[in-house]
N, C-alpha and C positions, 0 to 999 in steps of 0.2 A: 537500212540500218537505223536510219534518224527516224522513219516511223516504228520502228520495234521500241527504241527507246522511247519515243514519247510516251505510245501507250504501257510501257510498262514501268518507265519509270522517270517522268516528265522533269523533273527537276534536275538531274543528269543532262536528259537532251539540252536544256537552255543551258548548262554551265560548258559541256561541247560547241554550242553555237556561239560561247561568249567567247571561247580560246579562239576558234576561227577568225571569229571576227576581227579579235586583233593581232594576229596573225596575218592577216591582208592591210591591217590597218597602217602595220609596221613595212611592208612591201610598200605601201604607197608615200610613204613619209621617206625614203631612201633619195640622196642624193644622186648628182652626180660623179663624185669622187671615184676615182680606182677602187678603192676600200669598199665602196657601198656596192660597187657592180660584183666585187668579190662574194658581198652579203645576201646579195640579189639573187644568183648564182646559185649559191648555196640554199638560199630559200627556195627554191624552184626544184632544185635537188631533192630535199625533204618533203616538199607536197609530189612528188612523182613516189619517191621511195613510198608513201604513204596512200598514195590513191592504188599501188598496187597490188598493197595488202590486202587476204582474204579479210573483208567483214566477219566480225565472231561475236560472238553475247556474251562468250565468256571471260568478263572483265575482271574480276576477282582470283586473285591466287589461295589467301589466304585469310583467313580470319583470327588471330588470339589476344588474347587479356593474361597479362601479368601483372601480379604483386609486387610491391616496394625493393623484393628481393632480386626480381626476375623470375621468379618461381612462376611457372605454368597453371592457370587454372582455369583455362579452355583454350584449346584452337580444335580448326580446321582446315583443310588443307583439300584444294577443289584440283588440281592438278597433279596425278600419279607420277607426273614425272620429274616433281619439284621437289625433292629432297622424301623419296620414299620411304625412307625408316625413321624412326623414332628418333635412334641417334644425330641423325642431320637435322631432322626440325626444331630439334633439343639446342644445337649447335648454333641453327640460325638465330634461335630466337634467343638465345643469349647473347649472340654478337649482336641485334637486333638492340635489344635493351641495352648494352654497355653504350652504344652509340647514341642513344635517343633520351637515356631516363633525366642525367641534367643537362640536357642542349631545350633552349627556347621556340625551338621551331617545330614546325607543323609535318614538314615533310623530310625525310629522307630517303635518300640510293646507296640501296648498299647491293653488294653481289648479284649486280644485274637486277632488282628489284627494285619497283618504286614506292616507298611506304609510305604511310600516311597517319597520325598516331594523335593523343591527345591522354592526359591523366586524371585521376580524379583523386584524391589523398592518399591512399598505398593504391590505388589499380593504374594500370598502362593497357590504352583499348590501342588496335595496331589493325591494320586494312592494307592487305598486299596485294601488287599488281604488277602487269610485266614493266619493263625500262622502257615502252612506248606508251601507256597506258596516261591515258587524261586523268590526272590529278586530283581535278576540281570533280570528277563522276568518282574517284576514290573516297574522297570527302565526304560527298554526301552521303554514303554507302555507310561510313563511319559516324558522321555526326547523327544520320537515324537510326542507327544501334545505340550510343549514346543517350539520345533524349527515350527512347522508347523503355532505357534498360532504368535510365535516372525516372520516368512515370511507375515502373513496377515496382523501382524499390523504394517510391516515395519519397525521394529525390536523396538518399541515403545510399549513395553510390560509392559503396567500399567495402572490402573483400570480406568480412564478415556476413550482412546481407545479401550479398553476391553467391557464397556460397548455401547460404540458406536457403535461398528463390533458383537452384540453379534448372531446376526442369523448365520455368518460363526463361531463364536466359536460354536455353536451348532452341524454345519454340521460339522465341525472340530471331534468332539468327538465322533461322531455319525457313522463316517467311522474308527477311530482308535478302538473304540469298541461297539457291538452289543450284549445287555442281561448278555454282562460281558464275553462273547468269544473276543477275539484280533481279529481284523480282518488286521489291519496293522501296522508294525512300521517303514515303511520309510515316513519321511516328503513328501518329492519330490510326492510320489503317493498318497498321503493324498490330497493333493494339484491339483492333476492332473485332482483324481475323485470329488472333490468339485467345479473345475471350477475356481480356484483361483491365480493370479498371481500377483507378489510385482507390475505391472506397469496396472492391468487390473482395472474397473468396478466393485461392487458388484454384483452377481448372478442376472440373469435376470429369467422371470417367465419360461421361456422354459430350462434353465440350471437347476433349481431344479430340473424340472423335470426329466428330464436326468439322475440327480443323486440320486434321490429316486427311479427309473428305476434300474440302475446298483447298486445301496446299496441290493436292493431287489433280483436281480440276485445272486451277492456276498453271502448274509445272506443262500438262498436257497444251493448254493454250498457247504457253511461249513456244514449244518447240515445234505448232505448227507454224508459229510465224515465223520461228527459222527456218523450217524447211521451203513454206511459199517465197522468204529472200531469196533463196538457194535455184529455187526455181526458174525466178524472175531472172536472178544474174545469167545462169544457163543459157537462157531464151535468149539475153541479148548479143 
């Protein structure tokens, strides 16, 4: 699993390595108090609960961007079994936005989901993951939509321009992630394999091409690395 995420999406693995880390760090700082063997206890609990878990790629639930109002003007939705119709995605992501639009923070848990969220003058960018899901790997998932979608629109990141450029926010998303597997989180290469530059044109008909060529290349290569994981784990 930690080598699938490096090579696909390196900056994730180190923000995973950085949670463990202190996660052991705080195991070893534990007294000897009743209280701390309680903590102890319980920590040990959670890394079993969690080493028994099947490995998965797909880290992502959801993707959307709302207006000042709450109004919808994209998501996606990588999991069929996470609010299938319209009606409940509609639902969440308004209880999503009442919850989030004036609160100061970065992260929220709402209805078993971990989200992760950030605004720019009327838009609200939103990154859903399950209520185990690393945080810090949501983050970066978000902050490289973010900075990639603020390079397209020439750092004019507000629902007007938003909807004008919406075919490269599409392909914008569509390369950072696929079925809900990461596929990248550096801007710069987001940018590179969309064809996209703050001084160029919008995509021409032979550049899409190009890039549903290579998006399709890319997608094939992840899912042989899940299945050789899949393998390995079998074998052992």
């Amino acid at each position: 699993m930690a080598a699938a995420l490096l090579s696909v999406c390196p900056r994730a693995a180190v923000a995973t390595t950085v949670v463990y880390h202190h996660q052991a760090q705080d195991a070893i700082k534990l007294d000897s108090t009743p209280m701390d063997h309680e903590r102890l206890h319980r920590y040990k609990q959670d890394v079993n609960n969690n080493n028994n878990k099947e490995p998965s790629l797909f880290t992502v639930k959801a993707v959307f961007i709302l207006d000042n109002d709450g109004t919808r003007l994209l998501s996606k939705y990588y999991d069929p079994e996470l609010y299938p119709t319209m009606k409940e995605q509609k639902n969440f992501e308004k209880n999503v936005f009442n919850k989030t639009h004036k609160a100061d923070n970065e992260i929220a848990f709402l209805e078993g989901m971990t989200i992760v969220y950030k605004s720019s003058i009327d838009l609200f960018f939103y990154v859903v993951g399950s209520a185990q899901e690393n945080e810090l790997m949501l983050m970066s998932v978000l902050n490289c939509l973010f900075d990639s979608l603020s390079q397209i629109l020439r750092k004019n990141v507000e629902r007007r321009c938003l909807l004008d450029n919406m075919e490269g926010v599409f392909l914008v998303v569509d390369e950072i992630i696929d079925g809900g597997v990461i596929l990248e989180c550096d801007p710069q290469q987001v940018l590179q394999k969309v064809n996209y530059r703050a001084d160029e044109n919008p995509l021409s008909e032979q550049s899409v091409t190009q890039h549903i060529t290579e998006k399709l290349a890319l997608t094939s290569n992840v899912l042989q690395s899940a299945k050789e994981q899949i393998k390995w784990s079998i074998l052992k």
